[in-house]
TITI-590821 format. One record per residue (C-alpha): residue number from 0; residue in one letter; x, y, z. Coordinates in steps of 0.5 Angstrom, whole numbers. Example, Ala and Ser with C-alpha at 12.3 -4.5 7.8 and 13.67 -1.06 7.14 Angstrom:
<atom kolmar="0" kedo="a" xx="25" yy="-9" zz="16"/>
<atom kolmar="1" kedo="s" xx="27" yy="-2" zz="14"/>
END
This chain:
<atom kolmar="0" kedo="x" xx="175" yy="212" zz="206"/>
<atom kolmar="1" kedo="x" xx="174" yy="205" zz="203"/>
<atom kolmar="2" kedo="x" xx="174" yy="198" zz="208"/>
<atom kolmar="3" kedo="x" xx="180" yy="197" zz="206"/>
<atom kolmar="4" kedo="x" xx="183" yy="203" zz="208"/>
<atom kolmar="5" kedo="x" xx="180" yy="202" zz="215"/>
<atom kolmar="6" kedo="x" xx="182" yy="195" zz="215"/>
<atom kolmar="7" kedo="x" xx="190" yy="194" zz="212"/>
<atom kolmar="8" kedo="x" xx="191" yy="200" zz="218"/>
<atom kolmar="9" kedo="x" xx="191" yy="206" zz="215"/>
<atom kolmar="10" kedo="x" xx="195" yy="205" zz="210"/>
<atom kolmar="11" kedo="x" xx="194" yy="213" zz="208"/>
<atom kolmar="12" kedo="x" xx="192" yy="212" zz="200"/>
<atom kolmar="13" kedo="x" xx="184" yy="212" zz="203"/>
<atom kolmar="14" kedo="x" xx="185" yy="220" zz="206"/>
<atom kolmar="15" kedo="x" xx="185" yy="223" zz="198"/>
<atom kolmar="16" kedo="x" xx="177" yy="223" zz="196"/>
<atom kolmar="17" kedo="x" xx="174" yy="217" zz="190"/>
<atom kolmar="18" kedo="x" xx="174" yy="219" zz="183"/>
<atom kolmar="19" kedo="x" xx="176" yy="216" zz="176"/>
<atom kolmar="20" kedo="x" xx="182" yy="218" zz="175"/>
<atom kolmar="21" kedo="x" xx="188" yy="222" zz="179"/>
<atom kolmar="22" kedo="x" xx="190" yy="229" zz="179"/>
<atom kolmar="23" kedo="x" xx="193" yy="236" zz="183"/>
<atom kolmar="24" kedo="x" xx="193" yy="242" zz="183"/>
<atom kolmar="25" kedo="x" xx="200" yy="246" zz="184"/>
<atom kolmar="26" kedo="x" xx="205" yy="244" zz="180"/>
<atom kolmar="27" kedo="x" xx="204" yy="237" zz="180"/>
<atom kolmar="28" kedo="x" xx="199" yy="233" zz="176"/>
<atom kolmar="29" kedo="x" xx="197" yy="227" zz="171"/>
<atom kolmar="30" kedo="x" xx="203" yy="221" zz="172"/>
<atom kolmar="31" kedo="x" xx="206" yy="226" zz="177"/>
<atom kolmar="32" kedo="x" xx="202" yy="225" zz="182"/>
<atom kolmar="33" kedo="x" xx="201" yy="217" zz="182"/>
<atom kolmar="34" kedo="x" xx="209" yy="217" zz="182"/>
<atom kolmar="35" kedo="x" xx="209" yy="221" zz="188"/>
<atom kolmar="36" kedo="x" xx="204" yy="217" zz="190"/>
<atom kolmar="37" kedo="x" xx="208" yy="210" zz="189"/>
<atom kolmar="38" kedo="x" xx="214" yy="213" zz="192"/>
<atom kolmar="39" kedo="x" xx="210" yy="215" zz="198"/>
<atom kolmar="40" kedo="x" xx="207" yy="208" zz="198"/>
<atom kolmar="41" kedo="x" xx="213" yy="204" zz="197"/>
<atom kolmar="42" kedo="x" xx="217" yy="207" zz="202"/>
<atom kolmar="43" kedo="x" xx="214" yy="209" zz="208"/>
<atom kolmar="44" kedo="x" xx="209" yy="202" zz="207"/>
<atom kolmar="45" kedo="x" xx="215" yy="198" zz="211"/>
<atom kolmar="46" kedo="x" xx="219" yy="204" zz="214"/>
<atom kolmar="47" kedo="x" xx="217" yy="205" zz="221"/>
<atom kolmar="48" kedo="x" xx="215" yy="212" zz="220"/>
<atom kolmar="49" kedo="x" xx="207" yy="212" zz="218"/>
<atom kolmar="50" kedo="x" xx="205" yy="211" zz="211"/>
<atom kolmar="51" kedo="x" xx="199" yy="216" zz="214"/>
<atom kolmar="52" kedo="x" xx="202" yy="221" zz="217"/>
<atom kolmar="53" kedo="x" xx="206" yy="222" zz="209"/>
<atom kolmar="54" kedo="x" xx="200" yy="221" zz="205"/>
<atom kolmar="55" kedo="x" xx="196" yy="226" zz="209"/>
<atom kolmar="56" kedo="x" xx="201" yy="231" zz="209"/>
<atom kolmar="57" kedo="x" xx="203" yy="232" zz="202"/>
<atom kolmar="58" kedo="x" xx="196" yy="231" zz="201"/>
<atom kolmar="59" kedo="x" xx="194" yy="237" zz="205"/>
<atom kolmar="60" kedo="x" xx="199" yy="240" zz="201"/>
<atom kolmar="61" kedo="x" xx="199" yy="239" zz="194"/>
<atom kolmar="62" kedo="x" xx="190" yy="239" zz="194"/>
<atom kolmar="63" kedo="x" xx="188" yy="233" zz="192"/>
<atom kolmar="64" kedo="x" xx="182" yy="233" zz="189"/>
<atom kolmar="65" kedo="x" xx="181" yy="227" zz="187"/>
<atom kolmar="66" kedo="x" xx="184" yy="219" zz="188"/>
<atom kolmar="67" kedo="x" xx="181" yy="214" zz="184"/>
<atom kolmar="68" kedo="x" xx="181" yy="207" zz="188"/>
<atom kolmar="69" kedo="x" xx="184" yy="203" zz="182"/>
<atom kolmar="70" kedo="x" xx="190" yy="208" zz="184"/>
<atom kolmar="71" kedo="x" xx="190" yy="205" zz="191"/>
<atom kolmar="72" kedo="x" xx="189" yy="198" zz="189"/>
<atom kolmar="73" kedo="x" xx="195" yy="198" zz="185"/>
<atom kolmar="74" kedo="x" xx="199" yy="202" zz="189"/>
<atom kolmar="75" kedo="x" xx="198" yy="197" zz="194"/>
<atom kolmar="76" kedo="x" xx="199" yy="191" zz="189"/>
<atom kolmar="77" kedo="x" xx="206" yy="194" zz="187"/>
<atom kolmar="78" kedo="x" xx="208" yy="193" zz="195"/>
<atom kolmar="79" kedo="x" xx="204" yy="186" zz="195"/>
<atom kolmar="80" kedo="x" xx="208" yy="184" zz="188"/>
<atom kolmar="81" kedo="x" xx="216" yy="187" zz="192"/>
<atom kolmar="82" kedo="x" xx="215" yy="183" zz="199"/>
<atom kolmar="83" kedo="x" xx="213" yy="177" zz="196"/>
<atom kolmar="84" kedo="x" xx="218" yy="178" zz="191"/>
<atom kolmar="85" kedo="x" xx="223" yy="179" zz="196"/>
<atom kolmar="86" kedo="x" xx="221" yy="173" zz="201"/>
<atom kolmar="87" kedo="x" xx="219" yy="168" zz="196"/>
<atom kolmar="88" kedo="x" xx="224" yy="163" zz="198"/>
<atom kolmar="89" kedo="x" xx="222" yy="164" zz="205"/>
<atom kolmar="90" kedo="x" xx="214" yy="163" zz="202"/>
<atom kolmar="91" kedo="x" xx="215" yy="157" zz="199"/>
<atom kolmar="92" kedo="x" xx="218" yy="154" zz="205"/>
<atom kolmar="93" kedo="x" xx="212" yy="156" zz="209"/>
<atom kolmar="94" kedo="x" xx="207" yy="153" zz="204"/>
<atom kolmar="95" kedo="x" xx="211" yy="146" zz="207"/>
<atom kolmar="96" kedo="x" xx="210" yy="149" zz="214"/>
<atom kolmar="97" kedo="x" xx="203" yy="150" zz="215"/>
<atom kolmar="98" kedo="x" xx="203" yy="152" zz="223"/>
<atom kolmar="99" kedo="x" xx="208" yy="157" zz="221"/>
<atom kolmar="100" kedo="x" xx="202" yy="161" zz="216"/>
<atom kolmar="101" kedo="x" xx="198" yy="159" zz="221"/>
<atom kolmar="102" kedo="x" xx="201" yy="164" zz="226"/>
<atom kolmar="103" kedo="x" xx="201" yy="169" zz="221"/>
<atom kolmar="104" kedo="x" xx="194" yy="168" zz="220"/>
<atom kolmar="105" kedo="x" xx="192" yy="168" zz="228"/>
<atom kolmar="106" kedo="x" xx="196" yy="176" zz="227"/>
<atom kolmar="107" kedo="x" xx="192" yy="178" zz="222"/>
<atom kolmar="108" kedo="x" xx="186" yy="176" zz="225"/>
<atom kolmar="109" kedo="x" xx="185" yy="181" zz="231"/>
<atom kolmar="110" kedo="x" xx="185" yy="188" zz="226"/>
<atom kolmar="111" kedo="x" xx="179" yy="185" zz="222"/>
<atom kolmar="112" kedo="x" xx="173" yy="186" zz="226"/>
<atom kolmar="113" kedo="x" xx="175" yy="192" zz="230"/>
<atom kolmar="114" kedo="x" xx="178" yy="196" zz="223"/>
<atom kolmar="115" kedo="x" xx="170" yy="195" zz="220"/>
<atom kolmar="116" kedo="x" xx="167" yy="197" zz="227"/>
<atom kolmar="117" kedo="x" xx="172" yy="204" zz="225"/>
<atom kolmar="118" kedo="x" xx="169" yy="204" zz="219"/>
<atom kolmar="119" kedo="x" xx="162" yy="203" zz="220"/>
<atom kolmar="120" kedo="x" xx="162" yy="207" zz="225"/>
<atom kolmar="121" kedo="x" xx="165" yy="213" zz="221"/>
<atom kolmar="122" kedo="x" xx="171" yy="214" zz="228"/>
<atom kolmar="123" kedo="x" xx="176" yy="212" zz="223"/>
<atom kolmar="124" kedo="x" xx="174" yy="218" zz="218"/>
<atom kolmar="125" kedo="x" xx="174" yy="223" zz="226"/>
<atom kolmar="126" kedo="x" xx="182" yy="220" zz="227"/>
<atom kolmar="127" kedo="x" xx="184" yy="223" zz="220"/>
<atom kolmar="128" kedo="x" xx="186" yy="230" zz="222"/>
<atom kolmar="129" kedo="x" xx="194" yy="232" zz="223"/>
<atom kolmar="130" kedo="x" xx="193" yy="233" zz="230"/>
<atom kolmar="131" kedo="x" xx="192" yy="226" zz="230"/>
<atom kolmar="132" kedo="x" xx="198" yy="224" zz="227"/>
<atom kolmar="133" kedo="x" xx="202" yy="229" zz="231"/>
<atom kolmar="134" kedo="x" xx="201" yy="226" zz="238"/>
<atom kolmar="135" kedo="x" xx="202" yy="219" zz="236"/>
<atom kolmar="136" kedo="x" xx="208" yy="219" zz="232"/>
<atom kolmar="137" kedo="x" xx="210" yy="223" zz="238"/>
<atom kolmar="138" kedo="x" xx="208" yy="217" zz="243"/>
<atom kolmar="139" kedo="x" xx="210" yy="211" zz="238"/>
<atom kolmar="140" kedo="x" xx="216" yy="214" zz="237"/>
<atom kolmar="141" kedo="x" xx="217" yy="215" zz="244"/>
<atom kolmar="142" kedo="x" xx="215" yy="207" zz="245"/>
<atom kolmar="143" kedo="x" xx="219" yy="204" zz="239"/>
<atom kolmar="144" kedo="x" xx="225" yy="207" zz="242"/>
<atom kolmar="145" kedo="x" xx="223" yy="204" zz="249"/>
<atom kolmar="146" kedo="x" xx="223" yy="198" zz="245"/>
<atom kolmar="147" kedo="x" xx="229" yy="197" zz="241"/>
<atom kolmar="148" kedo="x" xx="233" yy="197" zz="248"/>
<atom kolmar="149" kedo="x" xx="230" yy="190" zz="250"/>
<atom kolmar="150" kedo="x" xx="234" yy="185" zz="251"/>
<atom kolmar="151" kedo="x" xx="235" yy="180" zz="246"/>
<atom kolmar="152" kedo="x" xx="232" yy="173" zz="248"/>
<atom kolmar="153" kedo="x" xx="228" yy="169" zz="242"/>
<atom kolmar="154" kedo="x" xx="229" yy="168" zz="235"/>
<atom kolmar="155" kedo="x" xx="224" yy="167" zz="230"/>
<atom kolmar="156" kedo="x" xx="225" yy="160" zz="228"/>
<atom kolmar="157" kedo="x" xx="224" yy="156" zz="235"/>
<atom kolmar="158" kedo="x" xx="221" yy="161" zz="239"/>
<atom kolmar="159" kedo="x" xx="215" yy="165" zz="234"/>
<atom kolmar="160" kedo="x" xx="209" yy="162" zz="238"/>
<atom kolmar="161" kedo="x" xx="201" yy="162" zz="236"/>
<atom kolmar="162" kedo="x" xx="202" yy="167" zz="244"/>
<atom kolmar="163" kedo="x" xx="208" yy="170" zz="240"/>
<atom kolmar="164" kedo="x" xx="203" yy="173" zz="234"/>
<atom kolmar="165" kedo="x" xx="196" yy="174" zz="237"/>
<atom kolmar="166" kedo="x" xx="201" yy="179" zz="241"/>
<atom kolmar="167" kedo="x" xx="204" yy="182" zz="236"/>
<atom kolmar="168" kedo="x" xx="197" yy="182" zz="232"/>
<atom kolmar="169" kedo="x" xx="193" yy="186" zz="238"/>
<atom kolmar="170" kedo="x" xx="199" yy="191" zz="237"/>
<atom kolmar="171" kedo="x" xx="197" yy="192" zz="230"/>
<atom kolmar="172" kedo="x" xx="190" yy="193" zz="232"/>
<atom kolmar="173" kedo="x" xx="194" yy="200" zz="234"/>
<atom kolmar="174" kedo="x" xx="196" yy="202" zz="226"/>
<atom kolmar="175" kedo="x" xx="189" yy="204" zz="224"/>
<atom kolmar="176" kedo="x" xx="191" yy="209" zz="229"/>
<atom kolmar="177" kedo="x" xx="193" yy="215" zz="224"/>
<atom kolmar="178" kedo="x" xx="200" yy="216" zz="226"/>
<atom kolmar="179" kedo="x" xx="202" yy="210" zz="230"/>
<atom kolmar="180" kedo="x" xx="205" yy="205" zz="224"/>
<atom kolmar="181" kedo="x" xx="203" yy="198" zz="222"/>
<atom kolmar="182" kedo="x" xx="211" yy="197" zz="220"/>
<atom kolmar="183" kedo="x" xx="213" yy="201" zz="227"/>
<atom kolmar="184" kedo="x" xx="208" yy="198" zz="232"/>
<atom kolmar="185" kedo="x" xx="209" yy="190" zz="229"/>
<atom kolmar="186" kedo="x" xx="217" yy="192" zz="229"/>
<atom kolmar="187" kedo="x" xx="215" yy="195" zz="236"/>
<atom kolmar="188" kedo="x" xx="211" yy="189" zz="239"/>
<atom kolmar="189" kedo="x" xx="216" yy="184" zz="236"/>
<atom kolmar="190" kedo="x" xx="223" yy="188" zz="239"/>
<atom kolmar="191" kedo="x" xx="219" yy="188" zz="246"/>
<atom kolmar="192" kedo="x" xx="217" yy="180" zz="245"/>
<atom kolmar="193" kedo="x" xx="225" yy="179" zz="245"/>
<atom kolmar="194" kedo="x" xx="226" yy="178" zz="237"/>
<atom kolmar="195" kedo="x" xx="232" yy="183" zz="235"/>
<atom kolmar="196" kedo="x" xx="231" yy="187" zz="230"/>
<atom kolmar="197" kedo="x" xx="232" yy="184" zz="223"/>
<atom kolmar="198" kedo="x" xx="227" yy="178" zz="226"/>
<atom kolmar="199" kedo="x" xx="221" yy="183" zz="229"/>
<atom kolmar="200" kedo="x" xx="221" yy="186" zz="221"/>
<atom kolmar="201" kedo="x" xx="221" yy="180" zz="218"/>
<atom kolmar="202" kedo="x" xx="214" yy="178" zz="222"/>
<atom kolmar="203" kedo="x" xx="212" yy="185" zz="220"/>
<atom kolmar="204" kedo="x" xx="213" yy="184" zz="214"/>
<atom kolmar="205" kedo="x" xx="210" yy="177" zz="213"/>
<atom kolmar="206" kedo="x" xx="204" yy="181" zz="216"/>
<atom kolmar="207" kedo="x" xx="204" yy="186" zz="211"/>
<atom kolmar="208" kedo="x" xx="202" yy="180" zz="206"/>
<atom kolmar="209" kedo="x" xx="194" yy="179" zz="208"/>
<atom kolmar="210" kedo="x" xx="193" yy="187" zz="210"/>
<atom kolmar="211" kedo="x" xx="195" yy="187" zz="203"/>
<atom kolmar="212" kedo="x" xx="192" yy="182" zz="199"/>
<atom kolmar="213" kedo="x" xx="186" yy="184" zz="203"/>
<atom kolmar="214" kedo="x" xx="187" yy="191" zz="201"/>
<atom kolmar="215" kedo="x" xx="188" yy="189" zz="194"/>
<atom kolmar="216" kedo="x" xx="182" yy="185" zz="194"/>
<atom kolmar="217" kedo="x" xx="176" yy="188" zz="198"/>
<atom kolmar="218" kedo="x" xx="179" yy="194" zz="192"/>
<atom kolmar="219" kedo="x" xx="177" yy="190" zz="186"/>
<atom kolmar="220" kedo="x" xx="170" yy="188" zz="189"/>
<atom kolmar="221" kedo="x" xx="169" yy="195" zz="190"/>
<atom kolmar="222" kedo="x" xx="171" yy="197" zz="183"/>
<atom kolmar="223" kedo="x" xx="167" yy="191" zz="181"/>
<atom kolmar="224" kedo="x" xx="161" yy="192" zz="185"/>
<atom kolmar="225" kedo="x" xx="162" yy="200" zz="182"/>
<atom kolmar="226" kedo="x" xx="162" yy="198" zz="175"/>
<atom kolmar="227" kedo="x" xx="167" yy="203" zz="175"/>
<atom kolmar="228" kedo="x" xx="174" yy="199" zz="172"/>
<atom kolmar="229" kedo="x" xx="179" yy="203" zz="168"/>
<atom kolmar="230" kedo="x" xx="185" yy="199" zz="167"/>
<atom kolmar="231" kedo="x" xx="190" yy="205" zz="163"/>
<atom kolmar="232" kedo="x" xx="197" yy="208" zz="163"/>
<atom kolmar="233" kedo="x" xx="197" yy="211" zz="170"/>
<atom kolmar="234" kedo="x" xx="195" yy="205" zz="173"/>
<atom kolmar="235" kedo="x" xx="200" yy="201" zz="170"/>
<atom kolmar="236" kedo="x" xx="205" yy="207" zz="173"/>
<atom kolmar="237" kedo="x" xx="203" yy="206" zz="179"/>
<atom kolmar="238" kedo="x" xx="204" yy="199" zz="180"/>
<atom kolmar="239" kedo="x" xx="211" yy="199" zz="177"/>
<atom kolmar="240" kedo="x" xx="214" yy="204" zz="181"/>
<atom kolmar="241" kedo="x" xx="210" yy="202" zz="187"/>
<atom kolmar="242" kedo="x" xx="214" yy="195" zz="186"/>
<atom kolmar="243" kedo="x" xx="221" yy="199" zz="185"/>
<atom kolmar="244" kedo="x" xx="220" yy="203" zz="191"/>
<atom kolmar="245" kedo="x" xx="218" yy="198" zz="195"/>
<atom kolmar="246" kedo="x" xx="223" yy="192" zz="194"/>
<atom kolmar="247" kedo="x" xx="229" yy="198" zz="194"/>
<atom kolmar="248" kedo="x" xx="226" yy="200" zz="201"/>
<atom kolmar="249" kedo="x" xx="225" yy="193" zz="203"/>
<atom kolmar="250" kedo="x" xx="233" yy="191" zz="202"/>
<atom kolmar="251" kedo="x" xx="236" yy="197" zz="204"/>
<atom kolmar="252" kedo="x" xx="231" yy="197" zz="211"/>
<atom kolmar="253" kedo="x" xx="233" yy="189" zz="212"/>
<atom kolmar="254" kedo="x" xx="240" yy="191" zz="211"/>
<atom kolmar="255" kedo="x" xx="240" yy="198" zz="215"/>
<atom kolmar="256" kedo="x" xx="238" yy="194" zz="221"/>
<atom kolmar="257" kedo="x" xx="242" yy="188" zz="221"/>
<atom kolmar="258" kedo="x" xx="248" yy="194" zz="223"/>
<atom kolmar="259" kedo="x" xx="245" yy="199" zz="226"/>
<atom kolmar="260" kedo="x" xx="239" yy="201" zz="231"/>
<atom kolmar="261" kedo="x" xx="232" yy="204" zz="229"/>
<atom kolmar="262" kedo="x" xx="234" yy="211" zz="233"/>
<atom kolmar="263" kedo="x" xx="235" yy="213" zz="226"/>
<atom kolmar="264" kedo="x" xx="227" yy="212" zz="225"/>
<atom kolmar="265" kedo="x" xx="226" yy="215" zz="232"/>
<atom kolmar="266" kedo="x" xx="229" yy="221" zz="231"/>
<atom kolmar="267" kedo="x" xx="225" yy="222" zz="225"/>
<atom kolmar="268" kedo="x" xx="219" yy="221" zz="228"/>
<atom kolmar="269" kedo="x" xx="219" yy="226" zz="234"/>
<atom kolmar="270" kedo="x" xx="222" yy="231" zz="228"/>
<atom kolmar="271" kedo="x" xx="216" yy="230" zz="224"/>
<atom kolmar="272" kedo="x" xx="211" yy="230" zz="230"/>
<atom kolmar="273" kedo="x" xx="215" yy="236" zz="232"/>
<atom kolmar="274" kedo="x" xx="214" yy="240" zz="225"/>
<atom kolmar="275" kedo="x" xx="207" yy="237" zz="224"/>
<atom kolmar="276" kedo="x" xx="204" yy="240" zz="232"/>
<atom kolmar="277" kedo="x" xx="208" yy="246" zz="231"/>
<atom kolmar="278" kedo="x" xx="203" yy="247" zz="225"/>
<atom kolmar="279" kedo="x" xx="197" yy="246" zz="229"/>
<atom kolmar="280" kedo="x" xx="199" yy="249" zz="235"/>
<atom kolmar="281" kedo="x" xx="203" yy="256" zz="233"/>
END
């Protein structure tokens, strides 16, 4: 598993071992699989359901035998490019708004140094199994439930302190927990701070954006550092349809939440904790 992945918060990508291209056996192989990938990415990346806990799955069952890291980055840029997309109105007014990107900063910071000591000390590498992922989608979904019945009382543009951000950002440190979910915990924290729902996804979401930039860029000095750059047709596929599926889910998630509660995504996840567990234990 690469810094990155340790350090973004378990995005999943990381769980597939390194090589020069991408392919699986079964049915299966070639393009197929970074558009599996992409769909995987795009979607659970912002849902609070674990990317992780997807990637792992899918990846125990369709055998990956080999990942290559420019896949990971571009799968991760496709996202980077959708968020910013979908947000780039709100972007370009933080600009003006420096304490506004400087609380973002102050909730991206705390994951940094504890998601390099996981992996300098290989626990991240201990964490990656489905028993892992069972139990914290089961507790986090538990707690996302919990969470989303908090009495409304802040908004995000008048009530999103410096104490607002590295609240929500020491949550965060949780993600590098397979199973737990960077989208689920940031949503979770900021429901719990008295955000509504529509807000504590937007935090989530503008946190998304270093993690990313991060993942994207540590990626890029590995490759370079490695020698090992391909820039080819699958590469170019992953990014696209990373990037269709992540917006598609960014707006269709911000519009569902804007209706409705998140017991839609908690009923998920103690479904899919159930499934994976009685995997393990039957």
């Amino acid at each position: 598993m690469s810094t990155v992945g340790a350090v973004v918060g378990n995005s999943g990508l990381s769980c597939l071992p390194d090589s020069h291209r991408c392919c699986a056996e079964g049915h299966i192989a070639g393009c197929d699989v970074e558009i599996l990938l992409a769909v995987i990415q795009g979607v659970f990346e912002f849902l609070p359901v674990s990317s992780a806990a997807h990637f792992i799955l899918v990846s125990k069952y369709y055998a990956f035998t080999n990942q290559s890291l420019l896949i990971d980055i571009s799968l991760h840029l496709g996202s980077l490019i959708a968020i910013i997309f979908y947000f780039r109105n709100d972007l370009f007014n933080f600009i003006k708004n420096k304490s506004f990107l400087i609380k973002i900063l102050i909730g991206t910071i705390p994951i940094i140094p504890v998601g390099y000591i996981l992996y300098q000390t290989g626990l991240v590498n201990q964490l990656r199994n489905l028993e892992v992922v069972g139990w914290m989608s089961l507790i986090f979904g538990i707690l996302l439930y919990v969470s989303d019945r908090t009495k409304i009382t802040k908004k995000i543009d008048t009530e999103f302190t410096n104490k607002s951000a590295l609240f929500i950002g020491l949550f965060q440190i949780l993600a590098l927990i397979p199973g737990v979910s960077r989208s689920g915990i940031t949503i979770t924290s900021g429901r719990l701070l008295g955000f509504n729902r529509f807000d504590s996804a937007k935090i989530s979401f503008f946190l998304s954006i270093p993690a990313l930039t991060a993942a994207s860029l540590l990626g890029i000095y590995n490759i370079y550092k490695e020698g090992s750059a391909e820039l080819n047709f699958l590469v170019i596929i992953a990014v696209i349809f990373s990037f269709i599926f992540s917006y598609i889910t960014i707006v269709t998630f911000l519009n569902f939440i804007k209706k409705f509660s998140l017991k839609v995504f908690v009923i998920y996840r103690i479904a899919l904790s159930i499934f994976i567990l009685a995997i393990i234990y039957l």
